[in-house]
C-alpha positions in Angstrom: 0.0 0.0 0.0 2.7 2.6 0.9 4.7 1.7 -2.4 1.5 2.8 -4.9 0.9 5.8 -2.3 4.5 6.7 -3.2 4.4 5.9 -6.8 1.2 8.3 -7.2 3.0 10.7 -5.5 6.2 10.5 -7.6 3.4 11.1 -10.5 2.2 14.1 -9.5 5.4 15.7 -8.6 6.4 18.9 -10.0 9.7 19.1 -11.8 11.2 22.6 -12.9 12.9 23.2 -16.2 15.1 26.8 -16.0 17.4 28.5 -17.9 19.8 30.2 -16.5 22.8 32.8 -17.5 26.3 30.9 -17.2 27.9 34.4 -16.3 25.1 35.8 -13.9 23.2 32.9 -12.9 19.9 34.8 -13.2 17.3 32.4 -14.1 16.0 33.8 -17.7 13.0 30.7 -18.5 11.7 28.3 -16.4 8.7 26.1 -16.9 7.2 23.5 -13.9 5.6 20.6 -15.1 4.7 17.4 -13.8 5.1 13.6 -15.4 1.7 13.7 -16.2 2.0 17.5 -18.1 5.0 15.9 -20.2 3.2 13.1 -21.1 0.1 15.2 -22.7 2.7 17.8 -23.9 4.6 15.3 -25.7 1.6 13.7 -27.1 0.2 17.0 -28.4 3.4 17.8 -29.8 3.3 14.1 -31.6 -0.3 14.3 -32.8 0.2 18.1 -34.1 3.8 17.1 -36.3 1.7 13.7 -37.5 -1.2 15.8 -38.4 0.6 18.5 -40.4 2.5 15.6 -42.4 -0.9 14.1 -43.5 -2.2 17.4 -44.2 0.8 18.0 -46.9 1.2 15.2 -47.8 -2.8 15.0 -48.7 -3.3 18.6 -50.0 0.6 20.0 -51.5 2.2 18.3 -54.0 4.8 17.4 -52.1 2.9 13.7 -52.1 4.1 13.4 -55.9 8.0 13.0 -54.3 6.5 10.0 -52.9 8.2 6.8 -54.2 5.5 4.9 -56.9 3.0 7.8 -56.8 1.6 9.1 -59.9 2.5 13.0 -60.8 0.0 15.1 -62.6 0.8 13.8 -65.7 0.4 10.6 -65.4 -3.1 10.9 -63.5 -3.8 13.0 -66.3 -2.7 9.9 -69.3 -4.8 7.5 -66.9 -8.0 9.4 -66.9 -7.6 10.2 -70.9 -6.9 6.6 -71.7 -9.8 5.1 -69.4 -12.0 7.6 -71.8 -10.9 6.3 -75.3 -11.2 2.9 -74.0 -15.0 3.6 -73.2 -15.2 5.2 -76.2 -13.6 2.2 -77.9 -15.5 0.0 -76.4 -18.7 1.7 -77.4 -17.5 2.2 -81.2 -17.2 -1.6 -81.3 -20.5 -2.4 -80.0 -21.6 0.2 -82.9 -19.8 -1.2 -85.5 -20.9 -5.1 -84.3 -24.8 -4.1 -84.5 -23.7 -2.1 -87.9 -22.7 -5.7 -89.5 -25.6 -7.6 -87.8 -28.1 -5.4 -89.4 -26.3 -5.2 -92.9 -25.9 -9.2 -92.6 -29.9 -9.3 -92.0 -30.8 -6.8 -94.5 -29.1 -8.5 -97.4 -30.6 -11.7 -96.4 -33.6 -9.9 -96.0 -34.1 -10.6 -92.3 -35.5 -8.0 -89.8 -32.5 -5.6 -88.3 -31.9 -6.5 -84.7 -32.6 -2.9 -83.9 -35.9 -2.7 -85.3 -37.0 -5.7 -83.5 -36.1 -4.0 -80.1 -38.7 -1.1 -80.6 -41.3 -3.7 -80.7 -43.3 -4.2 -77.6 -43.6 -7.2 -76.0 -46.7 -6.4 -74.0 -48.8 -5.9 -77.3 -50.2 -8.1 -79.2 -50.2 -7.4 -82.7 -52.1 -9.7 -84.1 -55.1 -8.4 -82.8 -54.4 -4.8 -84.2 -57.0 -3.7 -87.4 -56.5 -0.8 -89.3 -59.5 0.8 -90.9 -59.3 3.7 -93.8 -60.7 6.4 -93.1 -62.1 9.1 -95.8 -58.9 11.5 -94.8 -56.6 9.0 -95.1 -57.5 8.1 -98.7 -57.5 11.5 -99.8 -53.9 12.2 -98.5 -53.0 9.1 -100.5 -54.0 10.2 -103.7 -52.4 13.7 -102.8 -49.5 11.5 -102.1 -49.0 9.4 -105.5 -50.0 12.5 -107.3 -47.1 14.6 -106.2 -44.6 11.6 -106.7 -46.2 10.4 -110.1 -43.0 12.4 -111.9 -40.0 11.7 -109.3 -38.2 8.9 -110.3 -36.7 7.9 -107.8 -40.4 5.6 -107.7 -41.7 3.0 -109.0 -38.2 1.2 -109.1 -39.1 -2.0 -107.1 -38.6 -4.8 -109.2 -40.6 -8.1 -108.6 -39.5 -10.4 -106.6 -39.2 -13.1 -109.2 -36.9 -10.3 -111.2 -33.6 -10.7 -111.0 -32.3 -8.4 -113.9 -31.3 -5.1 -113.0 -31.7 -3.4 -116.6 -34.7 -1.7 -115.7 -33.4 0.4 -112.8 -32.0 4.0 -113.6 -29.0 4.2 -111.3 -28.2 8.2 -111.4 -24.5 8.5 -112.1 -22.7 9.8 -108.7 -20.0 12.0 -110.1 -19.2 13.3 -113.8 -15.3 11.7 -114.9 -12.9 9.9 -115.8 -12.7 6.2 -114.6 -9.3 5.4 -113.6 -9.4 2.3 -111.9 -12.1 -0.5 -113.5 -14.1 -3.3 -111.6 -11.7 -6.4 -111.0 -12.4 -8.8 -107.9 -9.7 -11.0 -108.9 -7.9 -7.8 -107.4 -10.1 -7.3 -104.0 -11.2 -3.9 -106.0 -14.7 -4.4 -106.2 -15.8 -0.5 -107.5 -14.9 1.7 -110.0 -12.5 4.9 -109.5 -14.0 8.1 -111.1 -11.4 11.2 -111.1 -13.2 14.7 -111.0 -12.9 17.9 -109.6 -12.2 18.4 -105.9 -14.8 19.0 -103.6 -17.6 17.8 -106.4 -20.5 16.6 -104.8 -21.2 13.1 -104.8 -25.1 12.2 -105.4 -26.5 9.1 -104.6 -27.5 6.7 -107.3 -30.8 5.5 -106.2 -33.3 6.1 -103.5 -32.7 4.7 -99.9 -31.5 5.0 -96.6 -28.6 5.6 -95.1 -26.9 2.6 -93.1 -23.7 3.6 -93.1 -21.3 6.6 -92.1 -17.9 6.9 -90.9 -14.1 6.7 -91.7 -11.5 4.0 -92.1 -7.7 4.4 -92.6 -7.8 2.7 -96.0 -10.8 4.3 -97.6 -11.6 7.2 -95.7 -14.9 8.7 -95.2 -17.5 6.7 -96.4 -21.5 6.4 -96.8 -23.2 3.2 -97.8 -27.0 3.3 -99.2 -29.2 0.7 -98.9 -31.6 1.1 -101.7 -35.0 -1.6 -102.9 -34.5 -5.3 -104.1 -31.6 -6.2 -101.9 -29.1 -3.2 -103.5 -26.4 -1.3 -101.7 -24.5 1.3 -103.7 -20.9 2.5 -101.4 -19.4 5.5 -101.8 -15.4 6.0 -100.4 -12.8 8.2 -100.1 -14.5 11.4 -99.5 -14.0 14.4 -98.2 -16.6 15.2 -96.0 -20.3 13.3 -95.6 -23.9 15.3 -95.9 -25.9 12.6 -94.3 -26.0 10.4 -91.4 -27.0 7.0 -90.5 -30.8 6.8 -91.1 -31.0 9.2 -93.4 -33.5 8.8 -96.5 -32.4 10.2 -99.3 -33.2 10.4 -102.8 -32.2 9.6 -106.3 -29.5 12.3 -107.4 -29.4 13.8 -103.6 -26.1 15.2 -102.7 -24.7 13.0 -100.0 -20.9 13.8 -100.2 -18.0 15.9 -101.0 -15.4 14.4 -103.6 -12.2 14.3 -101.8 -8.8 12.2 -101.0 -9.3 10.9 -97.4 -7.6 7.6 -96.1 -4.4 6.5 -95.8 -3.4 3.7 -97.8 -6.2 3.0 -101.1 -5.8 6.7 -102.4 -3.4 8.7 -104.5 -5.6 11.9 -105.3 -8.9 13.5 -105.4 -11.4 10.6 -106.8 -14.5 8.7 -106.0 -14.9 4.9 -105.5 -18.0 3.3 -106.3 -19.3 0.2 -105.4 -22.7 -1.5 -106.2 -23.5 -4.6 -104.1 -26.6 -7.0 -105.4 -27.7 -9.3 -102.9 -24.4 -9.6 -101.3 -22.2 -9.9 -104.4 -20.7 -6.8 -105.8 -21.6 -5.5 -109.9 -19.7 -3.3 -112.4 -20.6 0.0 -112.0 -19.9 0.6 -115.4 -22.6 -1.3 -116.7 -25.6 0.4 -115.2 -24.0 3.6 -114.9 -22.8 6.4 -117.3 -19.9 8.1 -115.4 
């Protein structure tokens, strides 16, 4: 009992720290503190220096001295790169449903994307559509004003499989320079012409195509009646977008030398795809 009396006792006693002159002995600082003072003053003094470490390490840039942390720069290269791989990975899924819908069009299969739009709650076999004395008239208001265009009436039968009877409109006005061979891989015809000519499309459709490549550039790709596709590469700039409808002799493009590798100057390519095998141009089409 008398030993932890004396040990609380030895706690609580008061020590004095002084500083004194060595020539005149007068005392200049002193301080009195007891064991229990230099324990909180020391932990104070601990917490404060650890506190003001984290803080620049965690605000300053002193943290970038810090072995295996990233500087500004490199954050900066993370948090572009993490974007162009989203982006990447969106322009893939793009260009997979792109070929899934041009693989079911040309078999003549319903695009993936239009099925999606379809409700599965309704039932659409029970649906009746009834005329109606407005919707007749706005018919024959309709067929009159198109009785001239002719971009109509260009739907051959489905029994048909000669393509004499369509007028393909020609794109550009020129000089063919590079002919049809597939033995080749070059499944178009070049047509030189004057820069920045606009390129029209050869027959009615809608767009289901536009973008650029490193080997052909910009390019647009029609998808017109009876299973035809007419492509159009190597321009300069595009005047439609995906979905698009567009007429027969509708600007669509600019003439122009874009890609990198299947282009020497200012020139159209032209492709015509029937059913999934590609034609001459130069035998429907007057360039």
């Amino acid at each position: 009992m008398a030993k932890n009396e004396k040990k609380k006792k030895s706690w609580r006693d008061k020590f004095k720290f002084a500083v004194t002159n060595d020539t005149t002995f007068e005392e200049v600082w002193r301080i009195r503190l007891t064991r229990y003072n230099s324990f909180l003053m020391i932990f104070f003094v601990v917490f404060f220096i650890v506190g003001a470490t984290a803080s620049l390490i965690a605000f300053t840039n002193i943290r970038e001295f810090i072995p295996g942390y990233p500087d500004v720069t490199m954050r900066r290269d993370i948090l572009l790169n993490a974007i162009r791989l989203d982006s990447l990975e969106r322009e893939l899924a793009l260009r997979d449903r792109y070929f899934e819908n041009l693989t079911a069009i040309i078999s003549g299969d319903i695009p993936a994307s239009s099925m999606a739009l379809r409700d599965t709650a309704t039932n659409y076999n029970s649906i009746s559509f009834r005329t109606s004395p407005e919707d007749s008239a706005l018919r024959e208001q309709i067929e009159a004003e198109g009785r001239f265009n002719i971009s109509q009436g260009q739907s051959l039968p489905a029994s048909e499989t000669s393509l004499a009877s369509l007028h393909f409109f020609p794109p550009v006005r020129g000089i063919v320079s590079g002919k049809f061979d597939p033995s080749l891989k070059h499944y178009g015809t070049d047509i030189v012409t004057k820069p920045k000519s606009q390129v029209d499309a050869a027959l009615a459709g809608t767009v289901i195509f536009t973008g650029w490549t490193r080997e052909t550039g910009y390019v647009i790709e029609v998808q017109h009646a009876n299973n035809i596709v007419s492509v159009y590469k190597h321009n300069a700039s595009l005047l439609k977008e995906t979905g698009d409808l567009v007429r027969t002799g509708e600007a669509i493009a600019i003439v122009g030398n874009s890609g990198e590798i299947y282009t020497s100057g200012p020139h159209l390519h032209f492709e015509i795809w029937y059913k999934g095998s590609p034609l001459d141009p130069e035998k429907y089409v007057i360039f």
